[in-house]
N, C-alpha and C positions, 0 to 999 in steps of 0.2 A: 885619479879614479876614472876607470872606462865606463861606459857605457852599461856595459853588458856586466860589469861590476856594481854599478848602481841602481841597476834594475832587478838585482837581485842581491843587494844588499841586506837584507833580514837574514834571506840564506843564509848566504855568507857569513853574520852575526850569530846566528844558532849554531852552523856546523862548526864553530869555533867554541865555541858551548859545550858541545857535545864532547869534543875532543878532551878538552878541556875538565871536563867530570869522567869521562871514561880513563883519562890520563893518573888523576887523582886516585879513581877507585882501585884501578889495578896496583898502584903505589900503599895504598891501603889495605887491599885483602890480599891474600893468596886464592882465592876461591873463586876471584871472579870470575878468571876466564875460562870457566867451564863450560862444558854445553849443559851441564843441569841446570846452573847459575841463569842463564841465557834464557832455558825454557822456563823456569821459575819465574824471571822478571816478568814476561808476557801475560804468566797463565793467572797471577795473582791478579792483572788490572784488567783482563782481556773484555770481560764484560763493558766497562768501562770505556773501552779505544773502539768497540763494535759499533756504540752510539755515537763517538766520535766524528768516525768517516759520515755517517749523515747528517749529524749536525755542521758540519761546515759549512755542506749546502744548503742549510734551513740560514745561516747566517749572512752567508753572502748573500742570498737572496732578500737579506733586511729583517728577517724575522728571527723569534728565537722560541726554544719550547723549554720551558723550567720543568715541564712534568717527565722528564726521561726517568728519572730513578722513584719518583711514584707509581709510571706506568711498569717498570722492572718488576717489583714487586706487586703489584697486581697481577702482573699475568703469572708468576710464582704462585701466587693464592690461588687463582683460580685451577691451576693445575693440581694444586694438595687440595682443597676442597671438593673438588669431582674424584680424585682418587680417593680419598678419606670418604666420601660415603658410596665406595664399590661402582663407578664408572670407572669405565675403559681408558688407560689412560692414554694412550694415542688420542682416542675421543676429548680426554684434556688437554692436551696438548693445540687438538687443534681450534677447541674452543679457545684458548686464553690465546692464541693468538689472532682469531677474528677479534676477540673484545679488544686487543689490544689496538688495532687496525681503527674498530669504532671508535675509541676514542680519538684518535687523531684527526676520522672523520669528521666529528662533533665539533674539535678545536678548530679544525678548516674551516667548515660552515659559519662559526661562528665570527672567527676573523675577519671570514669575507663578504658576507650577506650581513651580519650586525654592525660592521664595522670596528669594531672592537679590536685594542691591539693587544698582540700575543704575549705582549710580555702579561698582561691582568689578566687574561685567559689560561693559559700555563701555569700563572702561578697558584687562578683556586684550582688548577686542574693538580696542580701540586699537594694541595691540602686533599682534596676530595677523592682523587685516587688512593692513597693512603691511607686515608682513613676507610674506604671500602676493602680494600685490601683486611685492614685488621679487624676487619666485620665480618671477614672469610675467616680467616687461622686464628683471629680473639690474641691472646696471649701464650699461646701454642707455638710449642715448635712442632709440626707436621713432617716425618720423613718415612720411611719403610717403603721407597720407591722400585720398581723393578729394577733388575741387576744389572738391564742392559742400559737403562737409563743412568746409571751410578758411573757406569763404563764410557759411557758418552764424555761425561763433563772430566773423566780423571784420568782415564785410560789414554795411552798414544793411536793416534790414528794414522799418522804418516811419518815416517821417521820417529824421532822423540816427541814429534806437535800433537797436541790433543785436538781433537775435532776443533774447538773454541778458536784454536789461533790459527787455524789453518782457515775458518769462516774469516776472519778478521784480515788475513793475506787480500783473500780474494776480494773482500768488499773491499778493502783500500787501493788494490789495483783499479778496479771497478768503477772507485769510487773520482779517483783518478782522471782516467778516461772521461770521464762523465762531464768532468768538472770542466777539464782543461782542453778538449777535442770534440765534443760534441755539440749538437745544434741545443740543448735542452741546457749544454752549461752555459753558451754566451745567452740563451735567457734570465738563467739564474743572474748571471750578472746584469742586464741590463734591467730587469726588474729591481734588485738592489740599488743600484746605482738610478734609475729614476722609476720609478712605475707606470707614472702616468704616458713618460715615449714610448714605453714598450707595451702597453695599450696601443697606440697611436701605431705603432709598427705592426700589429696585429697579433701581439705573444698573448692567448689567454691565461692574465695573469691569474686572476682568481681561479682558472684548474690548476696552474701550476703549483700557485700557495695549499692549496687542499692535499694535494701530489705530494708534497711535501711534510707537512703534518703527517699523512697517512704513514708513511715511510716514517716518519721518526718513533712515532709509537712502537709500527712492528717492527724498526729493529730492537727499539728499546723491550717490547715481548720476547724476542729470539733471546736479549742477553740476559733477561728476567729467568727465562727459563733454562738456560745455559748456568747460568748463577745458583739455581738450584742441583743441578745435577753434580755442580763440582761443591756443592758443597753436602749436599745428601741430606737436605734439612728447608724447611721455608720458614722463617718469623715474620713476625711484620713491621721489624726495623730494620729492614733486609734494605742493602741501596742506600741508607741514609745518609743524605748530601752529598751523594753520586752527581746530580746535574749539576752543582758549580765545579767540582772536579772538571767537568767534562768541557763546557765550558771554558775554563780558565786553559786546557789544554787548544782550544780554537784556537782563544785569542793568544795565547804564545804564541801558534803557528804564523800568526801575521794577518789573521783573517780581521778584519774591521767592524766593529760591534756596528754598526752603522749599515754593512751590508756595501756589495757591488766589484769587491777587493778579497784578495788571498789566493792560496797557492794550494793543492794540497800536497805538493811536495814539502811545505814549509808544516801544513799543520802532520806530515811524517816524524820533522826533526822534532818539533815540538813531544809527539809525544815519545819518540826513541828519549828525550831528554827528563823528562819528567818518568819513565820507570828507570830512567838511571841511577838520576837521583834521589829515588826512592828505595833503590836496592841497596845505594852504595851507605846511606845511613841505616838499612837494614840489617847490614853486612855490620855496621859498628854499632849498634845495638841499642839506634835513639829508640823512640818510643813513639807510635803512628801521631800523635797532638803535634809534637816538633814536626815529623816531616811534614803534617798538611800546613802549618805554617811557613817553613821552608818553599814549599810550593807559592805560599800567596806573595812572599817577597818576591820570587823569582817574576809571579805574577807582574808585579807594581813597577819591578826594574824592565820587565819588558815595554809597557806601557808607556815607560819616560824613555826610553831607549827609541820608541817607534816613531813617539814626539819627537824628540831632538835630531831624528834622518830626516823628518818629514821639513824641516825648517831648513837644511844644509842645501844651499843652492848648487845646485848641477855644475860640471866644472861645463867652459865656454858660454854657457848661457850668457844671454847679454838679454837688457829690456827691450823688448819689445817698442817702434819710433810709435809716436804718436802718429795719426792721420792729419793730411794735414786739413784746416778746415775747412769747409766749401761756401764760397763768402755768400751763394743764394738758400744757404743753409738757415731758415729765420731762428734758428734755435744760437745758431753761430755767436759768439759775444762780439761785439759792437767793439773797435777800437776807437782809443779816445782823441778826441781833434779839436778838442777844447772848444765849440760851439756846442755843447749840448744841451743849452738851456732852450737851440732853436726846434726841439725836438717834437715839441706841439705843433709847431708850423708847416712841417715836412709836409703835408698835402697843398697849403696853398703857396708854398715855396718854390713846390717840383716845377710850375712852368715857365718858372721864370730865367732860366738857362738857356730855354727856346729863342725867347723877346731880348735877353741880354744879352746874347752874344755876339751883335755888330758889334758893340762899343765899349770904348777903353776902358781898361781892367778900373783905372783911380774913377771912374763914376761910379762903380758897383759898391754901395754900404761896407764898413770892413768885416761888421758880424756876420754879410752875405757871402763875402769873399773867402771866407773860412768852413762855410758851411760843407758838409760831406755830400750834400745835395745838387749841386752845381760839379755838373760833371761835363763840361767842356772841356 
């Protein structure tokens, strides 16, 4: 195995994956290699891979936000709830995505001035979003949206692509760049990987954690309200268990729940693999329960998969020599020379090498003759 093969060895694991399910699917439908089939895959999960691209960086960075698909449908409500009692709904629009933005602010602040970690912050922000959300639309379905707005979420905008995945292009190029070339992604990582040197380096990590939140809400707003448009309706079990979805696609990619590590070339294959393989039992007619558990095994084998690279030692690697010791080293261990009992004596022993050393060695004591003290 090279070098440049073990350094990107997950790659190389997933794109074999992919091949691998796309190999099957085509053996299996006739329909798949369509370009409808193709734009279908995307447009069904797009909301979903929107929040993705941000989330990677919220994880490499060490943090994570459980509230994406609560703040989804929050900003969904807030946009039928301003349209439903006769605002403007551009003006909704752009309300539910400031509120969307404040929350993330909130969780930022919170993270970073209370101390508090995100995973308990996210998560009531998981409950309490949602449940505001259905304090907007109640048990209502909410739609009669304008036409252009109907047009946005379902209509093609560029070739066959509907606005939604044609955002979703751009922010994963974007997101990209960001991660793997620029001065703000080796932050992300080094904040991930220790926080307190990248203080010490001078990265302000507490703006960037807040940066970060902030960003994950509004994208999670953008696909909230993207979410409603292709669907021409708001409830308020809209998104439901959308953020471990999103999530479990990270951590496919190879990104590190731990934060500091990942590619986003890898969290690409990851998600190209999971709407694969959700299309291709789409295409044979399981039922959405199977595929999300299809997905968590897929989960579980990545995970022991990631373990059992992480243990395979590099080919040539060799250990590392010990140093050798430095005998003025007091910490250094003491080699044995079998007088150690004179160990108490060493101070009033040291001067006696000075006054002994005219005379013949068979005068000097034999426990003194042995002594590591006597250094003539």
């Amino acid at each position: 195995m090279t070098r440049w093969l073990w350094d990107r060895s997950w790659l190389v694991l997933l794109a074999g994956f992919l091949v691998a399910s796309t190999v099957y699917n085509v053996a299996s439908s006739d329909g798949y290699l369509t370009v409808a089939n193709f734009v279908n895959l995307f447009e069904l999960s797009v909301e979903r891979i929107i929040v993705v691209v941000v989330m990677t960086s919220v994880i490499v960075a060490g943090e994570i936000d459980l509230s994406v698909g609560s703040v989804m449908v929050f900003a969904a409500a807030v946009v039928a709830s301003i349209h439903e009692n006769g605002g403007p709904f551009l003006v909704a629009i752009l309300v539910a995505l400031v509120a969307a933005a404040t929350v993330g602010l909130v969780h930022g602040l919170v993270v970073t001035r209370l101390g508090i970690p995100s995973l308990v912050v996210t998560l009531a922000g998981l409950i309490g979003w949602r449940g505001a959300a259905r304090v907007l639309v109640e048990d209502r379905s909410i739609g009669d949206f304008p036409s252009w707005f109907d047009t946005l979420g379902q209509e093609e905008l560029v070739g066959p692509l509907p606005a939604s995945v044609v955002l979703f292009l751009v922010m994963l190029a974007v997101g990209g760049v960001v991660l793997g070339r620029s001065r703000l992604g080796r932050h992300l990582y080094t904040i991930g990987d220790n926080a307190e040197v990248a203080r010490f380096a001078g990265v302000a990590v507490d703006r960037v954690r807040v940066g970060l939140f902030v960003a994950s809400s509004l994208s999670a707003g953008v696909a909230g309200i993207l979410f409603a448009a292709r669907l021409g309706s708001v409830r308020g079990d809209m998104a439901y268990g959308y953020e471990l979805e999103i999530i479990t696609v990270v951590l496919l990619g190879g990104v590190s729940i731990f934060g500091g590590s990942g590619r986003m070339a890898g969290v690409a294959l990851a998600i190209l693999i999971v709407l694969n393989v959700r299309n291709g039992l789409g295409l044979a007619n399981i039922d959405g329960s199977t595929q999300t558990g299809v997905i968590g095994v897929i989960l579980i084998a990545s995970v022991v998969a990631q373990r059992a690279l992480s243990h395979i030692d590099r080919p040539g690697a060799t250990a590392e020599p010990e140093p050798p010791e430095d005998p003025a080293d007091p910490a250094a261990p003491e080699e044995a020379t079998g007088a150690e009992w004179l160990s108490p004596y060493r101070t009033w022993l040291s001067p006696y090498p000075m006054w002994l050393s005219p005379y013949p060695m068979w005068l000097i004591p034999y426990p003194m003759r042995s002594s590591p003290y006597l250094t003539w």
